[in-house]
C-alpha positions in Angstrom: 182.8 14.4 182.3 181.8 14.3 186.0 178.6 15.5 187.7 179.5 19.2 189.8 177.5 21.5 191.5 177.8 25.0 192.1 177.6 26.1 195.6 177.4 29.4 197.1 178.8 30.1 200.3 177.9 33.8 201.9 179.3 34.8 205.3 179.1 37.7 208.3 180.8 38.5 210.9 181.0 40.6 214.0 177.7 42.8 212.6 177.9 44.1 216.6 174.4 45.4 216.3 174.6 47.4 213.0 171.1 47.0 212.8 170.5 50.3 210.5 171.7 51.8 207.3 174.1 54.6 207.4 176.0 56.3 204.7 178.7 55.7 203.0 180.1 58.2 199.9 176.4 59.4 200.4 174.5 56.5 199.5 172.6 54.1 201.8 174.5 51.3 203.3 173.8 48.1 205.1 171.3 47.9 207.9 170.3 44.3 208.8 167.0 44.7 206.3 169.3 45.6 203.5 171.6 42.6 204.4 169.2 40.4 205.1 167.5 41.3 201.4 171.2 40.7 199.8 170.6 37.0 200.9 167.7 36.4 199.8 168.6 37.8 196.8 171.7 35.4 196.1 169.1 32.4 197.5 166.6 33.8 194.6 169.3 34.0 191.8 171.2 30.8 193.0 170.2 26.8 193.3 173.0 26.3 196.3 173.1 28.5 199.0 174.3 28.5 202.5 174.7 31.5 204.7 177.1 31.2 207.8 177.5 33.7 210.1 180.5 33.5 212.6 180.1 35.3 215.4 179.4 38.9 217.5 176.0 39.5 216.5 175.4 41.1 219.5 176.7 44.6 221.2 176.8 47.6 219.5 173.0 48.5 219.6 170.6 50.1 222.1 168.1 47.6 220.7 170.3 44.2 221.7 171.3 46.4 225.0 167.4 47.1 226.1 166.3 43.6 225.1 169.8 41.6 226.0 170.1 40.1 223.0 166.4 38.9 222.2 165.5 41.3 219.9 169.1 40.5 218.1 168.0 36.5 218.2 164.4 37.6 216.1 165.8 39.7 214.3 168.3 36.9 213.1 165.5 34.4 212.5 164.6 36.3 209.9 167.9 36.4 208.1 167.8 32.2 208.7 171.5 32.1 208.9 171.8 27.9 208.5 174.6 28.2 211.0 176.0 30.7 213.7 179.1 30.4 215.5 179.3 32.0 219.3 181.3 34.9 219.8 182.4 36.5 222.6 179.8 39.0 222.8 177.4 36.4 222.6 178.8 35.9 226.4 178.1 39.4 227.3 174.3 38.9 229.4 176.2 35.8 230.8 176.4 32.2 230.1 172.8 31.5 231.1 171.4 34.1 229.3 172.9 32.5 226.6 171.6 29.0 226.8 168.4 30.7 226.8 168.7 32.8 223.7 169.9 29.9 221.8 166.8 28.2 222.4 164.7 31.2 221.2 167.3 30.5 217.7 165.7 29.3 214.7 169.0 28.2 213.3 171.4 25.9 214.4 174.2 27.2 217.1 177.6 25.3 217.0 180.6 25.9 219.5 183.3 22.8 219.6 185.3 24.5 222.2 182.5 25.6 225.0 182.8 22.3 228.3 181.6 21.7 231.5 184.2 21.3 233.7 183.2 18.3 235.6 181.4 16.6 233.3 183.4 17.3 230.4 180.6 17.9 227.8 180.2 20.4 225.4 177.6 23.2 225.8 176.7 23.1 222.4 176.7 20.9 219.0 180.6 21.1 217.7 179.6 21.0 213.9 176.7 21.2 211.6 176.4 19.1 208.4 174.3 21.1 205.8 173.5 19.8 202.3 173.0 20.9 198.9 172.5 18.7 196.1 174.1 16.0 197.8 176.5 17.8 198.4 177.4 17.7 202.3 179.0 20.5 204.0 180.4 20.4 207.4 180.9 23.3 210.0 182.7 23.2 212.6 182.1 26.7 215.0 185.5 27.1 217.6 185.3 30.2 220.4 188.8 32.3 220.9 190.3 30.9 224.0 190.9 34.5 225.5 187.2 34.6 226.2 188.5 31.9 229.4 189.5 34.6 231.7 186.6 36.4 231.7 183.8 33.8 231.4 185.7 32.2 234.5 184.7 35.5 236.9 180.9 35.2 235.9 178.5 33.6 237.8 178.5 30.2 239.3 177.3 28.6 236.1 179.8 30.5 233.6 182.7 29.2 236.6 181.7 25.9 235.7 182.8 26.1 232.2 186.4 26.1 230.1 187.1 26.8 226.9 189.8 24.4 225.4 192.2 25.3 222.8 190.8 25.6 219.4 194.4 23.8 217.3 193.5 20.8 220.1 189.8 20.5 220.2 189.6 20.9 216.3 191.5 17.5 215.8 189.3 16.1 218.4 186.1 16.9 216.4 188.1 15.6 213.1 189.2 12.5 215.0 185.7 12.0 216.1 183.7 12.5 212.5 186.2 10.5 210.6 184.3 7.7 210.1 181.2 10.3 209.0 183.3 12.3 206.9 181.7 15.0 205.1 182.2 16.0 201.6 183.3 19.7 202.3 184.6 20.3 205.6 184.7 24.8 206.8 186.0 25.3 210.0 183.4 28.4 210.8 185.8 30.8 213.4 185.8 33.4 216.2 189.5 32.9 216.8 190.7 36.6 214.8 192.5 36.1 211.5 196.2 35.8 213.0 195.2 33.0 215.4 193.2 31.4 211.8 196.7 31.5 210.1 198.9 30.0 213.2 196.3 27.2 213.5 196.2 26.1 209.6 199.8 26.5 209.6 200.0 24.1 212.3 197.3 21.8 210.6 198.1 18.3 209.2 197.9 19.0 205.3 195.8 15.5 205.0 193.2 16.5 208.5 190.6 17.3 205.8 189.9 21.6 206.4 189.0 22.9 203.6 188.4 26.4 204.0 188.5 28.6 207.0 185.7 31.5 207.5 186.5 33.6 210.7 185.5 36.6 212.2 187.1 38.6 215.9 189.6 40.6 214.4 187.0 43.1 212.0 189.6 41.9 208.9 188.8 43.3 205.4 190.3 41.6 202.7 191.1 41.8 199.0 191.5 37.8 198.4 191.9 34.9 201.2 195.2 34.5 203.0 196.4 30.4 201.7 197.6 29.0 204.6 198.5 25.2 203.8 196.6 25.3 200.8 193.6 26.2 203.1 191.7 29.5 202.1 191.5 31.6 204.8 188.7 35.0 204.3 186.7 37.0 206.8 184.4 39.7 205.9 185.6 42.8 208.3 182.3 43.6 210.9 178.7 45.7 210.4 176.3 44.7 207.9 177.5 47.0 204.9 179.1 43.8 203.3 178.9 40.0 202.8 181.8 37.5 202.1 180.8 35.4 199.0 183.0 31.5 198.2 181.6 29.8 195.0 183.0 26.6 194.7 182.7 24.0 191.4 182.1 20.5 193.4 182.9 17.6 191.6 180.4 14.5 192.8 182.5 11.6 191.4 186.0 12.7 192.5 184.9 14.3 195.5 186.7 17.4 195.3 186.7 20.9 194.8 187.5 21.9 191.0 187.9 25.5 191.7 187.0 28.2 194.1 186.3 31.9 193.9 186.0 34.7 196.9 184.6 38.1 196.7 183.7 40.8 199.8 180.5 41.9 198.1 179.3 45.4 199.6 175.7 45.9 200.4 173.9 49.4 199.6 170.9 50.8 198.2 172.2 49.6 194.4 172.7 46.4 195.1 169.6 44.9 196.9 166.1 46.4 198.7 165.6 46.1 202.1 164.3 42.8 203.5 160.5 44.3 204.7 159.9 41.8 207.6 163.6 42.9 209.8 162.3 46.1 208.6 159.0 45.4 210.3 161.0 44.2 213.9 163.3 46.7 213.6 161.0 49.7 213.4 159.0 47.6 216.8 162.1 47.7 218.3 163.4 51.5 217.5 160.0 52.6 218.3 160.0 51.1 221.9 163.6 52.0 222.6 163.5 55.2 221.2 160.4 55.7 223.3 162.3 55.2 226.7 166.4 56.2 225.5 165.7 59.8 224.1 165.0 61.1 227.6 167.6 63.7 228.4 168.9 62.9 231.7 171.6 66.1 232.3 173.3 68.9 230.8 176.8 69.1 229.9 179.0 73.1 229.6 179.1 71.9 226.3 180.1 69.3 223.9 183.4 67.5 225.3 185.7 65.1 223.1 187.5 62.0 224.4 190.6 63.5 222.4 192.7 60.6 223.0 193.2 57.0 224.9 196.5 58.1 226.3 196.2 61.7 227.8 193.8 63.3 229.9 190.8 65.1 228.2 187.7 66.8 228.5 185.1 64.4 228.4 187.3 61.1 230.7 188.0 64.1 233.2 184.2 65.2 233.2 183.2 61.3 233.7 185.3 60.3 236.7 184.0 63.4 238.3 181.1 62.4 237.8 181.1 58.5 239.4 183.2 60.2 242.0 180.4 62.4 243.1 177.7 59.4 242.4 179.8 56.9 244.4 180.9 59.3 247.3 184.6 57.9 247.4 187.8 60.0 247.7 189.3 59.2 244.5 187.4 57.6 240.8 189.8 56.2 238.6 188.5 55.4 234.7 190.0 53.9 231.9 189.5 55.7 228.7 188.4 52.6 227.1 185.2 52.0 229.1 183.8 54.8 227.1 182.2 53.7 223.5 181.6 57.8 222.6 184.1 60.1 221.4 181.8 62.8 222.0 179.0 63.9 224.7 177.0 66.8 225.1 175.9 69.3 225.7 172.3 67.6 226.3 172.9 63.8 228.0 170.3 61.1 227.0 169.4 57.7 228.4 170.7 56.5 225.1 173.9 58.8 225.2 174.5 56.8 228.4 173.8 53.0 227.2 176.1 53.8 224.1 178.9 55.4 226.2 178.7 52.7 228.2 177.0 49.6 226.6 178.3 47.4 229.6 176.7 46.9 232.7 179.5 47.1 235.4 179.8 46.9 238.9 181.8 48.9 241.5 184.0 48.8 243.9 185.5 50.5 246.6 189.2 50.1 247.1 190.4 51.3 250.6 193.8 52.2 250.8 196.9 53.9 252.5 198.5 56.7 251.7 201.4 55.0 251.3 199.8 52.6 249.4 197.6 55.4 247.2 201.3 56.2 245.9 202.6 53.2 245.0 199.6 52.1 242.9 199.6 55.4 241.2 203.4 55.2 240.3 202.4 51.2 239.2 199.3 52.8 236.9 201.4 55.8 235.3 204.6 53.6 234.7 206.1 54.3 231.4 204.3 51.3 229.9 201.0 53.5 230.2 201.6 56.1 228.6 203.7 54.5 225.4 200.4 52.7 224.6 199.3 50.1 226.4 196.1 49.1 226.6 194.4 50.5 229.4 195.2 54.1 230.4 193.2 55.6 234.2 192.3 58.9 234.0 191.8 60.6 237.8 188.8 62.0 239.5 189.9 65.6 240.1 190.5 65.4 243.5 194.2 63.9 242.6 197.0 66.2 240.3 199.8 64.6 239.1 203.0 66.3 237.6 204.7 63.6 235.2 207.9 64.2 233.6 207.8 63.8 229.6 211.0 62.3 229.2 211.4 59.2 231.3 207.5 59.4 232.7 208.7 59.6 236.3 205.4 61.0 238.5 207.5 64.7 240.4 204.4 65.4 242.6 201.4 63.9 243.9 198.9 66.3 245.0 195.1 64.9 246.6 193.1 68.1 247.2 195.7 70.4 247.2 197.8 68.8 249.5 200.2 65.7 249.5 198.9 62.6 250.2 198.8 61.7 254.0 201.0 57.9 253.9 199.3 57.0 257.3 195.3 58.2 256.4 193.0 55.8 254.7 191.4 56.8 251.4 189.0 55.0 249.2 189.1 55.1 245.6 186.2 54.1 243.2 186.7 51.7 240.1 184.3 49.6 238.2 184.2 45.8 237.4 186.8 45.8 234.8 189.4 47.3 236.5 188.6 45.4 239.7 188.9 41.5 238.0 192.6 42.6 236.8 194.1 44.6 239.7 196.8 43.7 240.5 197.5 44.0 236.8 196.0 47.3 236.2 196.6 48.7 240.0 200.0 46.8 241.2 197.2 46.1 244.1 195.3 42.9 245.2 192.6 42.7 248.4 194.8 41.7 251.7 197.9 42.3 249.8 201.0 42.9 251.8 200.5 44.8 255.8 196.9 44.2 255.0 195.8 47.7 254.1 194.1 47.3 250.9 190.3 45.9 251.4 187.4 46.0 248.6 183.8 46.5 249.0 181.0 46.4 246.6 178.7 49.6 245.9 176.5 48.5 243.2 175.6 46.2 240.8 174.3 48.6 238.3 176.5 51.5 237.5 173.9 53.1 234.7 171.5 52.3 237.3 173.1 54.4 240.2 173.9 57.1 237.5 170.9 57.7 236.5 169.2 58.0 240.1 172.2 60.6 240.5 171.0 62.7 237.2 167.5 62.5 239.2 168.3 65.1 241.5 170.4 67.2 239.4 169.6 68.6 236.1 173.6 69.8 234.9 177.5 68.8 235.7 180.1 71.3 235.1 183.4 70.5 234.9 185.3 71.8 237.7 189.1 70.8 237.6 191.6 69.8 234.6 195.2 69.4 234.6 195.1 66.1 236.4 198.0 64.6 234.2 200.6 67.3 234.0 203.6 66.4 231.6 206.8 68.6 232.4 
């Protein structure tokens, strides 16, 4: 009979700063401490263990936000991951900030699909072998490729970078390790489960993929997805669970005898909490807490972001608010920049980082009358409301009456009057809105006659926010009915 090994593969994904228990059916749950002590158990219990995580550690917390991503890196040291795959929101603080973190990493950072532009090098290591009773394991860590866009509007140093596409770069790494093949070969993926089936589908059978462990798209599952014979799993996102593979390795054929996948969920029955992240992560929470539980203002009440489509309570209450902060004419939000449901009645610091964990600039977008109209007919076209993506809500200075049927805008009104087509107005948005304008707005800068121009008002907008809440202690809602449907 032939020599095997057992292996144990574990896997996270997208944790997103879950860094603390909650409760689930009333018991316990998760927590980085807990998940972190679910390894260590397996490692105790098991001769063959390698943890992977594949990407989206960061975002999610007031810890990562206060200590961009620091904290998050120590706090994964101590989990000793033996490899991490970037994920987007490892890009959040930037490119740079990015480099830098990785060198505060105890564990190994792969990313095949991460250049320089002119040089056409990789930012970081494309694969990492790992080994276990001679048993070598190769992972290779590929970025989604919608991440381009955005990384390509950053800084000078994030401008010089591309992201190539992960089906092409992934039979450039296999091209350039197969004369160093590895005995077990895990593609470790931030691409989202969807694009993980297109690209195996479109795999060679013989390339030599033998399993595919992703993460992007939060996916819970019951078993792995087979995609030409490849096993495709992910482990959904937080840290109230852990994927598990055991494989059965056979040393002198040099294959896998079988396999076996579970999503193994992580609570107070199931493992203790790993006391050194406990020890960080009660630093941290002690020093954030410290600054973030400041109440900054005071709300009429609680108000509920009801829905992403419509006009409600708390969106209405918030463009009001950068309107006033901002001093422009008009403040147009969209309801996904806010990560809250619900605010109020008393506003904290750490309200205001969760509601909006982003830092974003803004802009000031002057404009005709004319104009005004046109990009307000663009931004409530009958795409918007029928669920597309990203839905503005007004500052209340602007009333629009909206037909249900066929979405047509009846009336414009800007403080109580119609729109003058010859006066200039300027209208507020923030970073998001700005890099996709002419997308969002049916606007670009210099457009057309010329009459659309942009200006920056701040780098910072929690920043400016919170020097606003200096000087007043309350914000009461003054106009709704911005969206009428007739």
């Amino acid at each position: 009979m032939s020599d095997t090994v057992k292996l144990t593969i574990l896997h996270s994904n997208d944790i997103h700063g879950d860094f603390n228990e909650s409760l689930r059916n009333g018991v316990p749950a998760g927590g980085l401490a807990r998940l972190s002590g679910a390894v260590r158990l397996v490692r105790q219990k098991e001769e063959n263990v390698v943890y992977a995580m594949a990407g989206d550690l960061f975002m999610g917390s007031i810890i990562d936000t206060e200590y961009r991503g620091f904290s998050t890196i120590r706090l994964a040291n101590a989990l000793e991951p033996d490899v991490f795959e970037i994920g987007n929101h490892e890009l959040d603080y930037g490119l740079s900030h990015l480099l830098f973190l990785e060198k505060c990493a105890d564990f190994p950072v792969i990313c095949g699909n991460l250049y320089v532009r002119e040089l056409n090098r990789r930012l970081f290591a494309a694969w990492k072998d790992v080994e276990r009773d001679g048993v070598r394991l190769r992972f290779i860590g590929l970025l989604t490729e919608s991440i381009a866009g955005r990384i390509s509007q950053e800084d000078i140093i994030d401008k010089a970078v591309r992201v190539t596409p992960p089906l092409k770069e992934l039979e450039r790494i296999m091209r350039e390790t197969a004369q160093d093949p590895a005995d077990i070969t895990i593609l470790l993926s931030h691409l989202g489960i969807e694009d993980d089936l297109a690209l195996a589908e479109k795999l060679d059978p013989g390339i030599g993929i033998d399993m595919i462990i992703g993460g992007h798209s939060h996916t819970y599952m019951d078993e792995p997805r087979i995609v030409n014979g490849i096993p495709i799993v992910q482990a959904g996102f937080g840290s109230r669970q852990v994927g598990r593979m055991d494989l059965v390795w056979d040393k002198g054929d040099k294959k896998i005898l079988e396999w076996d996948w579970s999503l193994n969920s992580i609570d107070r029955y199931t493992c203790e909490e790993d006391p050194l992240v406990s020890f960080y992560l009660d630093r941290f929470q002690t020093e954030t807490d410290r600054k973030y539980d400041q109440v900054l203002f005071s709300m009429p009440g609680e108000l509920e972001l009801t829905w992403y489509h419509r006009e409600s309570p708390l969106m209405d209450m918030m463009t009001d608010i950068f309107r006033e902060c901002f001093s422009t004419d008009i403040f147009l939000l969209s309801t996904n920049v806010l990560r809250l449901r619900k605010l109020g009645p008393e506003v904290t610091r750490r309200d205001l980082m969760t509601a909006l964990p982003y830092d974003n600039e803004i802009f000031e977008i002057s404009l005709s009358g004319k104009k005004l109209k046109d990009m307000l007919r663009h931004m409530y076209r009958k795409e918007a409301w029928e669920g597309a993506n990203v839905f503005f809500i007004l500052s209340g200075t602007v009333k629009l009456t909206v037909r249900r049927e066929d979405k047509e805008i009846l009336s414009m009104e800007y403080r109580g009057g119609q729109p003058d087509e010859e006066r200039m107005y300027t209208v507020g948005i923030n970073t998001y809105a700005y890099r996709n304008m002419e997308e969002f707005l049916g606007i670009s800068a210099g457009s057309g006659d010329g009459q659309v121009s942009v200006r920056r008002l701040c780098t910072n907008d929690k920043e400016e926010l919170e020097l606003f809440f200096k000087n007043r202690d309350h914000f009461t809602l003054k106009d709704e009915g911005r969206l009428t449907l007739v």
